[in-house]
C-alpha positions as CSV (number, residue, x, y, z in Angstrom):
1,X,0.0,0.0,0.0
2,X,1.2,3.2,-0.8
3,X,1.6,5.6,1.8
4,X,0.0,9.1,0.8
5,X,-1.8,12.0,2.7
6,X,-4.7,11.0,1.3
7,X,-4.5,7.1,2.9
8,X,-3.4,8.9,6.0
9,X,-6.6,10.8,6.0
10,X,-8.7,7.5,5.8
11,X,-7.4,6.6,8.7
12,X,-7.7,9.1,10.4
13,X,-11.1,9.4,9.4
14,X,-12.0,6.5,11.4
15,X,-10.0,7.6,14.7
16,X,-11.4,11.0,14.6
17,X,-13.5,10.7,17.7
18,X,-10.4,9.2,20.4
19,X,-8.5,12.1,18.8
20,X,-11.1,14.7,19.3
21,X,-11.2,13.4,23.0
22,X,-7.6,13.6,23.7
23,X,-7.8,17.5,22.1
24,X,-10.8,18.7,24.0
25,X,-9.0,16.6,27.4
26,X,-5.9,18.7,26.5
27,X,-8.0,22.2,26.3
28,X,-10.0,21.1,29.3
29,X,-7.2,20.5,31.4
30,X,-4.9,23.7,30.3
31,X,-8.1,26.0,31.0
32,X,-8.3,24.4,34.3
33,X,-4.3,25.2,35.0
34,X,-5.2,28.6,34.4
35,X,-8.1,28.8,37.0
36,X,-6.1,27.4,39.2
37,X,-3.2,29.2,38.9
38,X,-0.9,26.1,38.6
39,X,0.4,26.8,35.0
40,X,2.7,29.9,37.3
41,X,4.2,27.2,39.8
42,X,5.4,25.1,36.9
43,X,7.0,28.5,34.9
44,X,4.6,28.8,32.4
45,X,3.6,32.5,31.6
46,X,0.0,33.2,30.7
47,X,1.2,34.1,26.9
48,X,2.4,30.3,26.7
49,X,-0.3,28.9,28.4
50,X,-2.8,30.3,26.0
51,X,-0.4,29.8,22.7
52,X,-0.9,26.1,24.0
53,X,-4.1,26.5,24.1
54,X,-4.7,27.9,20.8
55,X,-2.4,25.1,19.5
56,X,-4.8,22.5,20.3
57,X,-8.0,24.8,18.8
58,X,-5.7,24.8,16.0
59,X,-5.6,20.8,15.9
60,X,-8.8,20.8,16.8
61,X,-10.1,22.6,13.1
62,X,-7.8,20.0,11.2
63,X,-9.7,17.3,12.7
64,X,-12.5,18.7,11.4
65,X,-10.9,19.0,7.6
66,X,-10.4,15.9,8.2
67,X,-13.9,14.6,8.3
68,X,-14.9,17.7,5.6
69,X,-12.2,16.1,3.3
70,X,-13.3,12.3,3.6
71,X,-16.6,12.8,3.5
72,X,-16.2,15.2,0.4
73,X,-13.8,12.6,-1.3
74,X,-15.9,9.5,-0.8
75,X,-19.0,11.3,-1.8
76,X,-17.5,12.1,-5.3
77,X,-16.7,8.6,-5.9
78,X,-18.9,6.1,-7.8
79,X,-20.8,4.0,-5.5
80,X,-18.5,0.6,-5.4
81,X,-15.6,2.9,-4.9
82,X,-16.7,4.3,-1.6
83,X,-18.2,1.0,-0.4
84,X,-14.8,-0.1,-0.5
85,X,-13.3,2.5,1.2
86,X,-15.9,2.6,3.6
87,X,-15.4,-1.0,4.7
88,X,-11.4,-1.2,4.9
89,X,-10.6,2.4,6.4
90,X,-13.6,3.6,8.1
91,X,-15.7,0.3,9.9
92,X,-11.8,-1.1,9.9
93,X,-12.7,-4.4,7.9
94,X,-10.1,-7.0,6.7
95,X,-9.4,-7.8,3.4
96,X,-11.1,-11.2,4.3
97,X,-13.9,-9.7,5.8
98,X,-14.6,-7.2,2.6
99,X,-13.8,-10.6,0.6
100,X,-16.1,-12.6,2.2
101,X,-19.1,-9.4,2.1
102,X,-18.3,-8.5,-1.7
103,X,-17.9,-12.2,-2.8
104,X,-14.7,-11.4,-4.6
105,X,-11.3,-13.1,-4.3
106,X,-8.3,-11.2,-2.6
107,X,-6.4,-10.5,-5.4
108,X,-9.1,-9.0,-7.4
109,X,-10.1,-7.2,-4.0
110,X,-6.6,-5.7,-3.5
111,X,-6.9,-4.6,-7.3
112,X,-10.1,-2.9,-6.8
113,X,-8.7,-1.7,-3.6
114,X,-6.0,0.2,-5.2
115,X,-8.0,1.5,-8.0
116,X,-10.5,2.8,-5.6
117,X,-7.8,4.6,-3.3
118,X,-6.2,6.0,-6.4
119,X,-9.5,7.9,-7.4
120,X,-10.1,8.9,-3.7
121,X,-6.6,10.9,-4.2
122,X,-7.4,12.0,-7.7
123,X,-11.0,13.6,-6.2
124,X,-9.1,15.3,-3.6
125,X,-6.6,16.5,-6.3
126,X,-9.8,17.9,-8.2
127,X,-11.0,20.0,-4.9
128,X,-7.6,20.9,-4.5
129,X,-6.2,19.3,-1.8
130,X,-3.3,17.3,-3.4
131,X,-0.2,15.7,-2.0
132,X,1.7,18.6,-1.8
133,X,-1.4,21.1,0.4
134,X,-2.0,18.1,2.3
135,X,1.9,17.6,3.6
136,X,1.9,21.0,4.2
137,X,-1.6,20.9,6.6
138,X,-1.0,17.5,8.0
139,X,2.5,16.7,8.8
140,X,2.6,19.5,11.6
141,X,0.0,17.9,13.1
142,X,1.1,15.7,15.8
143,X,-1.8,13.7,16.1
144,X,-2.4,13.4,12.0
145,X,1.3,12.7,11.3
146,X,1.9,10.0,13.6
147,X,-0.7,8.0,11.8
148,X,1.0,9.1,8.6
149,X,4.7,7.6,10.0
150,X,3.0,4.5,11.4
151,X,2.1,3.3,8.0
152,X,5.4,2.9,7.0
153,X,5.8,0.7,9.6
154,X,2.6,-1.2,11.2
155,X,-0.5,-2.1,9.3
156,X,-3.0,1.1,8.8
157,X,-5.6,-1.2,10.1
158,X,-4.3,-2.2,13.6
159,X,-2.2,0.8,13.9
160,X,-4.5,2.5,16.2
161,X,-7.3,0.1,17.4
């Protein structure tokens, strides 16, 4: 599997809610430092407390690209595309297990697999969100980028279950 932006985004995609938790737990818990004073007793200035803070928000509005992106991209694809899709990156099936629905063998499956996620990139291309615009929003993002680096090295699909 090639690893793109746009795969890293289906991923994503499906881990968007533990990632909005741990966003809104970080926000949550720097706002309370600041009622509370504690940020001062560990050096942190008011100015850095809220650039944290911010930080987050930031993260916080790429999350929800994410899920703008996705469901634009998958809603511009032809039906047995985004079933496809669908199955293997957002209800985290196996290749078996989208064999076994579909009634098609594995190799044709990884075929049609490819194809599918090749026209996923293409339609984000056409809204203009490439390779390049999606490096440049995604791989600052600590939560979005690790996904991105752990499919060079673990399997997308049990990457973060």
């Amino acid at each position: 599997m090639n690893k793109t932006w746009s795969n890293t985004l289906l991923v994503a995609y499906s881990h968007l809610p533990k990632i909005e938790k741990a966003i809104d737990f970080g926000v949550e818990n720097l706002v309370n430092s600041g009622f509370r004073g504690v940020h001062f007793s560990n050096g942190v200035s008011n100015v850095q407390l809220y650039e944290k803070i911010l930080k987050l928000i930031d993260e916080k509005r790429k999350i929800v690209n994410v899920c703008y992106l996705v469901d634009s991209g998958l809603n511009a694809l032809k039906d047995n595309h985004r079933l496809l899709l669908e199955l293997r990156y957002v209800y985290q099936k196996t290749i078996q297990e989208i064999s076994t629905i579909r009634g098609m063998p594995m190799r044709t499956l990884y075929r049609k697999l490819e194809d599918a996620l090749t026209r996923f990139q293409v339609e984000l291309s056409r809204m203009g969100f490439d390779e390049e615009f999606l490096e440049k929003e995604y791989s600052s993002s600590p939560f979005i980028s690790k996904i991105h680096n752990a499919l060079d090295t673990e399997k997308f699909n049990t990457a973060y279950k």
